[in-house]
C-alpha positions in Angstrom: 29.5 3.7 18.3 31.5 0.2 19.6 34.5 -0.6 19.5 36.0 -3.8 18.7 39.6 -5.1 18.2 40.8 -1.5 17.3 37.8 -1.2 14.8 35.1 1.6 15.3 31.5 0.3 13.6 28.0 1.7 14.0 24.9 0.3 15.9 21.6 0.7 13.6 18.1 0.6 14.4 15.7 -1.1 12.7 12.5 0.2 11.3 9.5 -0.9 9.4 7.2 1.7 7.4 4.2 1.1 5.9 2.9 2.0 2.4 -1.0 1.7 2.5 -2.1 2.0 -1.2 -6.3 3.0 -2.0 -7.8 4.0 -5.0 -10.4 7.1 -5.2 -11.6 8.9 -8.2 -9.3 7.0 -10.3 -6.3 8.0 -8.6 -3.2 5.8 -6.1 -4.1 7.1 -2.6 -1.7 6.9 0.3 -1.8 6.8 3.9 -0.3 9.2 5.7 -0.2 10.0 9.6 0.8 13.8 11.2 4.0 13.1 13.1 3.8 14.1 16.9 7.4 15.1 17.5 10.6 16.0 16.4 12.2 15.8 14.4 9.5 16.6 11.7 6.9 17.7 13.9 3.6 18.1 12.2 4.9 16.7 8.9 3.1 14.2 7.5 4.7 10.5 7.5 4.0 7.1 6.7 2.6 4.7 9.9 5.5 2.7 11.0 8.0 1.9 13.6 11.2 0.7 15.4 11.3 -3.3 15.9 11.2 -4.6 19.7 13.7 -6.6 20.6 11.8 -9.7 20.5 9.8 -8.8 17.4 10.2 -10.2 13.4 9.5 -7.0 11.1 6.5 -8.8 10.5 5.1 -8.6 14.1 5.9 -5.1 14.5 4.2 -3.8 11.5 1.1 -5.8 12.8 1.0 -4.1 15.8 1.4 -0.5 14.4 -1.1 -1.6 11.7 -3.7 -2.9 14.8 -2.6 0.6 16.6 -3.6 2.9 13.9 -6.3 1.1 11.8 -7.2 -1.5 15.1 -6.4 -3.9 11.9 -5.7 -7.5 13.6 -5.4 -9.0 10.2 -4.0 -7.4 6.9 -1.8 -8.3 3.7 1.5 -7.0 3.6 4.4 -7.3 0.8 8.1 -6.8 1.9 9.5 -4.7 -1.2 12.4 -2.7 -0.3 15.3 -1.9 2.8 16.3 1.7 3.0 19.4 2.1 4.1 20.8 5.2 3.8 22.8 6.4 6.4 21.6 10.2 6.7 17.9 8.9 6.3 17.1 9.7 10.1 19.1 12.7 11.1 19.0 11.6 15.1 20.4 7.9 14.0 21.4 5.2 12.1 17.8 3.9 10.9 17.4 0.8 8.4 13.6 0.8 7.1 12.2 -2.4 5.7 9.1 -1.4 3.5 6.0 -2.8 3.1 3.1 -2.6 0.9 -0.7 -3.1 2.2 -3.2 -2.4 -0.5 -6.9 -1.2 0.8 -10.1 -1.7 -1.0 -12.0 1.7 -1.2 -12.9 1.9 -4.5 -16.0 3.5 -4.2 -15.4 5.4 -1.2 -16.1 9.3 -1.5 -14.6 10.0 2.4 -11.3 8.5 2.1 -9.8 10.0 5.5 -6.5 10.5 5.7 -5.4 9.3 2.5 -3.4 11.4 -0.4 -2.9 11.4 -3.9 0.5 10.3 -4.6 0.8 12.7 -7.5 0.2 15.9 -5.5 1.9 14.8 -2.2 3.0 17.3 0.4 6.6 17.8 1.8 6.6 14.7 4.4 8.6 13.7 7.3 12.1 11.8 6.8 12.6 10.2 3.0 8.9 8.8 3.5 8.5 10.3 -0.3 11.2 8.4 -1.7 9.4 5.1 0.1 6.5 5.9 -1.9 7.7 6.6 -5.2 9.5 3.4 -4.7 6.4 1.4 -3.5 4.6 2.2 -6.3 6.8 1.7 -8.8 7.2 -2.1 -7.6 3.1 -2.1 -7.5 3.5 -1.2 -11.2 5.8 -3.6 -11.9 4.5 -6.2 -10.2 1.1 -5.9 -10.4 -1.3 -9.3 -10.5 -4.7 -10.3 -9.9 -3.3 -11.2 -6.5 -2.6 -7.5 -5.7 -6.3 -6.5 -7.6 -7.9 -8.2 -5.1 -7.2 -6.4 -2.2 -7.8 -3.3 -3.9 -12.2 -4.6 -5.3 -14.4 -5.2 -3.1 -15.6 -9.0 -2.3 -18.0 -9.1 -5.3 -17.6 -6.6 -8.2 -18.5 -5.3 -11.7 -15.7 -6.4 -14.4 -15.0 -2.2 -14.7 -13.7 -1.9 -11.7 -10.9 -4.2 -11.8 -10.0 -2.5 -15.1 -10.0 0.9 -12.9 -7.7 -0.6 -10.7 -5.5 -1.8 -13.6 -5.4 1.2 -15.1 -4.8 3.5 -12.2 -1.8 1.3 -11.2 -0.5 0.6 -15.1 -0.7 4.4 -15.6 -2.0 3.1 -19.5 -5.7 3.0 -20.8 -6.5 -0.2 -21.7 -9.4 -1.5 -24.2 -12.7 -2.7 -23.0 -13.2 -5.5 -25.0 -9.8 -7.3 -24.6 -9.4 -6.4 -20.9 -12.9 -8.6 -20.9 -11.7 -11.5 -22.4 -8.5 -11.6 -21.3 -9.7 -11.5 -17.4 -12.6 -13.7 -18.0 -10.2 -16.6 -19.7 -8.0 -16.2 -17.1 -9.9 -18.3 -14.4 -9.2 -16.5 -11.3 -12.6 -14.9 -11.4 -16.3 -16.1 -11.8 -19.9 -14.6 -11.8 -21.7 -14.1 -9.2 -25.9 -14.9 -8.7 -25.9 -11.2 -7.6 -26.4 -8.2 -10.1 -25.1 -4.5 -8.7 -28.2 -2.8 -6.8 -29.4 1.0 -6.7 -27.6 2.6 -9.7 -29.2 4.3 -12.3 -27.9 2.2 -15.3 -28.1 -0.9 -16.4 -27.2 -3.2 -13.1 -24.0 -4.8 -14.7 -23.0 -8.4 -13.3 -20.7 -9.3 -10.3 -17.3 -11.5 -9.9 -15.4 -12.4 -7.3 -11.7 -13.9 -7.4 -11.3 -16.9 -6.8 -7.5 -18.6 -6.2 -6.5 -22.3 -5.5 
């Protein structure tokens, strides 16, 4: 606490988490990290930190990112401040949020990475972050946000996975098709999908001005 003209006000820190969004078997993945002391110890949490003094939010989440993923380079989307004053039971703690989506797709050995739908008790309000996270990936979903989530060069189904997983809605085949194809933010590919059993289907790739 400071004091000032007879007036008693707080002193917050400033924080930045970190939610890291995947897709396996058709389902939102998160990152999560074991926390290494208290309070919380052992809980899981999301990767994230306080702000040096000489830092923008920006530049701190890039060097936690760099520190736990040895990322130098990665999209991030401000979405929410959590401000709460009982959030951090040592301190007054301001989070800024961020979104980073990573394309695993495919991936069967997704380390470190949880379903948001079955998620265990975590560290601080780090589920609340989520929840919150993903509901402003569902409402603000775009081919923008699709792409990090595909690989460079796709089949059309697997940006419909990604739609669908995020949309939480089944969508049909034949207009998803058209719709993305008319769209001109993707285009074919002289590549066709190699070693799988079916038909090889044909690959896109985004492409924005």
């Amino acid at each position: 606490m400071k004091q000032k003209e007879g007036l008693m006000y707080e002193t917050a820190k400033v924080a930045v988490n970190a939610v890291i969004f995947s897709i396996k078997d058709q389902r939102l993945m998160v990152y999560l990290n074991k926390r290494e002391k208290e309070p919380f110890l052992n809980y899981l949490e999301l990767p994230g930190g306080l702000l040096h003094p000489e830092e923008t939010a920006d530049e701190t989440l890039s060097r936690k990112m760099k520190g736990v993923f040895g990322i130098k380079k990665q999209s991030f989307w401000q979405f929410y401040t959590f401000t709460d004053p009982k959030r951090d039971p040592r301190n007054r703690t301001v989070s800024i949020g961020y979104i980073a989506l990573v394309s695993n797709i495919k991936n069967t050995d997704l380390e470190d990475f949880y379903p948001i739908d079955a998620l265990p008790k975590l560290a601080f309000d780090h589920e609340k972050i989520i929840y919150k996270a993903s509901e402003f990936l569902k409402k603000n979903v775009d081919n923008r946000f699709i792409s990090q989530l595909v690989p460079k060069v796709f089949p059309l189904n697997d940006i419909q996975t990604v739609y669908e997983v995020i949309s939480q809605k089944k969508m049909d085949n034949r207009n998803f098709r058209k719709k993305i194809l008319n769209s001109g933010v993707i285009k074919k590919v002289e590549v066709v999908q190699k070693n799988v059993k079916h038909r090889p289907a044909s690959l896109y790739q985004f492409v924005f001005e």
